[in-house]
BAFI-3210 file (N, C-alpha, C; in Angstrom, 3 decimals, decimal comma, padded with zeros to 6 digits):
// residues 106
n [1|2|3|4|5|6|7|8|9|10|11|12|13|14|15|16|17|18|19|20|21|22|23|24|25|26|27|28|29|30|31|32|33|34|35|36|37|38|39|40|41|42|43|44|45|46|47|48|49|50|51|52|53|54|55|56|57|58|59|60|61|62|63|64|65|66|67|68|69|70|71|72|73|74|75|76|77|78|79|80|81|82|83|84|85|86|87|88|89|90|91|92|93|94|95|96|97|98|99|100|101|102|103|104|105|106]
n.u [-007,781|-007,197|-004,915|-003,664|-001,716|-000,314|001,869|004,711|007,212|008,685|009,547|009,266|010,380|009,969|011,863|010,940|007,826|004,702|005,363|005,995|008,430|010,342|008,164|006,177|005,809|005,521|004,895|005,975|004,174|003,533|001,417|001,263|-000,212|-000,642|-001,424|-001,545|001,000|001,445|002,450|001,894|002,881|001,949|003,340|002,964|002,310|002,045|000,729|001,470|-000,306|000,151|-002,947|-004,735|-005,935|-005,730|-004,868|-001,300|001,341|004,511|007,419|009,143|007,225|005,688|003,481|003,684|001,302|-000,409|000,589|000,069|-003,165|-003,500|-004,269|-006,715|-009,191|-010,710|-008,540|-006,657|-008,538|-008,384|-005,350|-005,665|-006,963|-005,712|-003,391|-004,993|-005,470|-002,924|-002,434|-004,503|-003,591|-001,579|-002,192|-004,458|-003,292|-004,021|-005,073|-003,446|-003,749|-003,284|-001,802|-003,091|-002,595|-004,180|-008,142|-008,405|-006,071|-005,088]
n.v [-016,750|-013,730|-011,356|-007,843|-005,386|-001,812|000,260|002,785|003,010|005,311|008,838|012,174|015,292|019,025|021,723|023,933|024,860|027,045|028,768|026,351|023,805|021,390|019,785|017,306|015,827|013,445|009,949|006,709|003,774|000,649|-002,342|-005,199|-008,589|-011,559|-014,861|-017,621|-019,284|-017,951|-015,226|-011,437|-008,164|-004,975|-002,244|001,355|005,157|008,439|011,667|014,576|018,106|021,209|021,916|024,962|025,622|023,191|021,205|021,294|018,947|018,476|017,052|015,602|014,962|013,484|010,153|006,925|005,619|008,434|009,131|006,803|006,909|009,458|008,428|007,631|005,953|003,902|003,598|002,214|-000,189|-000,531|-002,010|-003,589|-005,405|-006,237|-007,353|-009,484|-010,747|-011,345|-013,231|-015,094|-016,587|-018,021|-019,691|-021,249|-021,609|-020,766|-021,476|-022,620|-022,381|-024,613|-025,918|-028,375|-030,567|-030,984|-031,891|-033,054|-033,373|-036,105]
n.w [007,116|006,441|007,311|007,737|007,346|007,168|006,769|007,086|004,728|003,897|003,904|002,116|002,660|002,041|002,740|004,042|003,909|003,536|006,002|007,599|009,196|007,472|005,751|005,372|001,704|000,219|000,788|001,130|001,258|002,660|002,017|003,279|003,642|005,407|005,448|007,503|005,853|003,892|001,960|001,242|-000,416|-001,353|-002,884|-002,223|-003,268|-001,978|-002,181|-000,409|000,484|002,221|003,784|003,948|007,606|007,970|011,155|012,186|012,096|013,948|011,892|013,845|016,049|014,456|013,980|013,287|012,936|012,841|009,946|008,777|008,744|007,582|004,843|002,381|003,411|001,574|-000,690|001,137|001,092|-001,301|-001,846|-000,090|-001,221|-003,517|-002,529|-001,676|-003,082|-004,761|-002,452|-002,789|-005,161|-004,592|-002,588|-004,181|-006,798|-010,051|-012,991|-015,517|-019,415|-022,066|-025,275|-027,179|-029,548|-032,418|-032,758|-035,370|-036,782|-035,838]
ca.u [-008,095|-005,551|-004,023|-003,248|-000,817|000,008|003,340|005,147|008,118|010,107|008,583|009,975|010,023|010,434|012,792|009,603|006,191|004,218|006,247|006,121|009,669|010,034|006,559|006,450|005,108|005,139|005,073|005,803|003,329|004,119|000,481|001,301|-000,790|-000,319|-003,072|-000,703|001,882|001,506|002,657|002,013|002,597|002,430|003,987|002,021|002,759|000,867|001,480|000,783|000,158|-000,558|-004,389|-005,152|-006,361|-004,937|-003,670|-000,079|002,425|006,301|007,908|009,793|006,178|004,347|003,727|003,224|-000,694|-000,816|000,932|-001,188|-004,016|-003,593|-004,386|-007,895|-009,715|-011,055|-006,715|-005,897|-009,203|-007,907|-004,221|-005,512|-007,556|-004,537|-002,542|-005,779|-005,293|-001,725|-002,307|-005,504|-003,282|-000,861|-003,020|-004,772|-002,807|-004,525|-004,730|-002,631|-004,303|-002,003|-002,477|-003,197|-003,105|-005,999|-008,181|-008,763|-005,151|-004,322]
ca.v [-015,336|-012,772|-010,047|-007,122|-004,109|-000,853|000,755|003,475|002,784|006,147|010,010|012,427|016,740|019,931|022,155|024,744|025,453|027,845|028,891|025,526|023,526|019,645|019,402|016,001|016,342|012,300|008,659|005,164|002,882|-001,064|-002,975|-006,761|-009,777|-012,844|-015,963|-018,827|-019,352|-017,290|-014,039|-010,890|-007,501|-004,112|-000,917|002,551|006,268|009,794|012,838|015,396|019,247|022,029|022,635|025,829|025,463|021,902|021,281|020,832|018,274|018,538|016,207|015,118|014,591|012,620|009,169|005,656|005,525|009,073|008,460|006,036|007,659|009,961|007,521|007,569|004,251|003,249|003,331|001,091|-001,346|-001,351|-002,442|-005,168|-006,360|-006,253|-008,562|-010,796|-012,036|-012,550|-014,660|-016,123|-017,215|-018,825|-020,759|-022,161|-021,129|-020,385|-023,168|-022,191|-023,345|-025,781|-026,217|-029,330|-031,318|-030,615|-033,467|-033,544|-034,099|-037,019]
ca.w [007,307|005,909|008,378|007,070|008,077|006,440|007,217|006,172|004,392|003,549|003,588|001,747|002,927|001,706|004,288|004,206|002,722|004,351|007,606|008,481|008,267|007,327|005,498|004,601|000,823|-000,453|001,739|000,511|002,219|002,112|002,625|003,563|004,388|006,197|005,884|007,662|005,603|002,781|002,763|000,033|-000,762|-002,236|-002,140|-002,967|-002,970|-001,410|-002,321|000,161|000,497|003,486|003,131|004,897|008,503|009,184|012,230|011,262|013,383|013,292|011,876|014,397|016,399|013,719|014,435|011,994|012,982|012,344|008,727|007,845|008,941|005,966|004,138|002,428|003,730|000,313|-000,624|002,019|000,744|-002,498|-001,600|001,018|-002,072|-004,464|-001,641|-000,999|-004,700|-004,613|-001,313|-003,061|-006,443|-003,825|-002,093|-005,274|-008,207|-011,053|-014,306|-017,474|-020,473|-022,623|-026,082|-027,626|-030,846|-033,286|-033,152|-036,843|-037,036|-035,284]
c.u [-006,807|-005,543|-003,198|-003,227|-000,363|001,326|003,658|006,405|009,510|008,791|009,513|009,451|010,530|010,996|011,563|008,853|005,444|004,402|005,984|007,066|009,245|008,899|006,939|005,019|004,811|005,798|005,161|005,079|003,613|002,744|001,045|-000,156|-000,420|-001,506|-001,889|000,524|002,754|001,551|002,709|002,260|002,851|002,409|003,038|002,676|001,850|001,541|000,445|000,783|-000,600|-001,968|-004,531|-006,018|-006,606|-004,592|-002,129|000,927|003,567|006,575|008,405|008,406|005,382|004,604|003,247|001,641|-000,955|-000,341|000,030|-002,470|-004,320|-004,259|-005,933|-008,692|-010,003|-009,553|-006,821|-007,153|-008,796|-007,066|-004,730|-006,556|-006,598|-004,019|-003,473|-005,788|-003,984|-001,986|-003,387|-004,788|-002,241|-001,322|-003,917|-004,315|-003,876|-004,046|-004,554|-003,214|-003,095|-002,097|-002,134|-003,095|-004,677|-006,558|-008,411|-007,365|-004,582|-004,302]
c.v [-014,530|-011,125|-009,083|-006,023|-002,912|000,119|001,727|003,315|003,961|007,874|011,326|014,013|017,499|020,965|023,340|025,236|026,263|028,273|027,775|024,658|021,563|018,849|018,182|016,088|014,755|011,464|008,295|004,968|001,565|-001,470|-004,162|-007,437|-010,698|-013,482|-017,288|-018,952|-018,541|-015,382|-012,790|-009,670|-006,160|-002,727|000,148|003,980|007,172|010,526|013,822|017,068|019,908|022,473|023,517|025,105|024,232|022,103|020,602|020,266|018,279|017,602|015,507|014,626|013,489|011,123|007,909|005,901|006,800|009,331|007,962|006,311|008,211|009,645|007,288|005,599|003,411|002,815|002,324|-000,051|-001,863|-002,108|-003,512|-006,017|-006,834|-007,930|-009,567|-011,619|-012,525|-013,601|-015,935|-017,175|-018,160|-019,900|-021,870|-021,296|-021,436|-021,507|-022,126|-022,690|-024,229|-025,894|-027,829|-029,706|-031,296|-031,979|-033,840|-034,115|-034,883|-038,228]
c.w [007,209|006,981|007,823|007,668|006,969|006,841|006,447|005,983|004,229|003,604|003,135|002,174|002,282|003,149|004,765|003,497|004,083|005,667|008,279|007,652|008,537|007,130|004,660|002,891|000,013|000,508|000,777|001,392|001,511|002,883|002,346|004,100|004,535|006,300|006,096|007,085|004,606|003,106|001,305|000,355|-001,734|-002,052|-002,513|-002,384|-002,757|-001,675|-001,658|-000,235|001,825|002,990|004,493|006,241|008,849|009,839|011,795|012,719|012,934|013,009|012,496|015,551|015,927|014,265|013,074|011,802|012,374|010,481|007,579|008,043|008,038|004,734|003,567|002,559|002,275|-000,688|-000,219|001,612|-000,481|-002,420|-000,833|-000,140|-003,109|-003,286|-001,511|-002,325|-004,838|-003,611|-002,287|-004,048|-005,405|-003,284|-003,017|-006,584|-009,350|-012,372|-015,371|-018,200|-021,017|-023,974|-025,984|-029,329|-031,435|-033,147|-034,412|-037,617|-036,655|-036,476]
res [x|x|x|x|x|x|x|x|x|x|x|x|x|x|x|x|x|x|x|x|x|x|x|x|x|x|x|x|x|x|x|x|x|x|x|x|x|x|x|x|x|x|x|x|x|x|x|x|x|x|x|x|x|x|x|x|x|x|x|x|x|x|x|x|x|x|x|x|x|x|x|x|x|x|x|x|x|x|x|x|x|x|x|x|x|x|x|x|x|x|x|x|x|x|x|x|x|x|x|x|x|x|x|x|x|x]
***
């Protein structure tokens, strides 16, 4: 069973958009999983903007949960499906074909 976390990695602001200062306008997010030993993941980007009559938090207020929160759920399913195939190809790697010798020419 794969365990999977969403983090935010880096967020980037403008000094002010609409009389409000340090509007964060694009995140990195890093989704990981963990199934035992195996471990995957992958990074993704948001790009935000002030939509009228948000409640708006200071930067210096915001918190990870609220971050990733942001985050539209169907996002964060894709990314923990992205990582559940790297873990899956880890756990049983995937068969290369090979060629072979024709048999008409042996």
């Amino acid at each position: 069973m794969t365990t999977f976390t969403t983090t935010v990695q880096t967020m980037y602001t403008l000094p002010q958009v609409d009389g409000q200062t340090d509007v964060v306008v694009n995140v990195n997010y890093l989704t990981t999983g963990v199934d035992g030993a195996h471990t995957a993941e992958i990074g993704f980007s948001q790009q935000y903007t002030i939509q009228q009559g948000e409640a708006f938090t200071p930067y210096a207020s915001l918190t990870q949960a609220q971050v990733v929160g942001w985050v539209d759920p169907q996002t964060i399913s894709n990314m923990e499906a992205c990582v559940q195939g790297q873990i899956d190809s880890m756990i049983t790697p995937p068969v290369s074909p090979t060629s072979q010798a024709l048999p008409w020419s042996a």
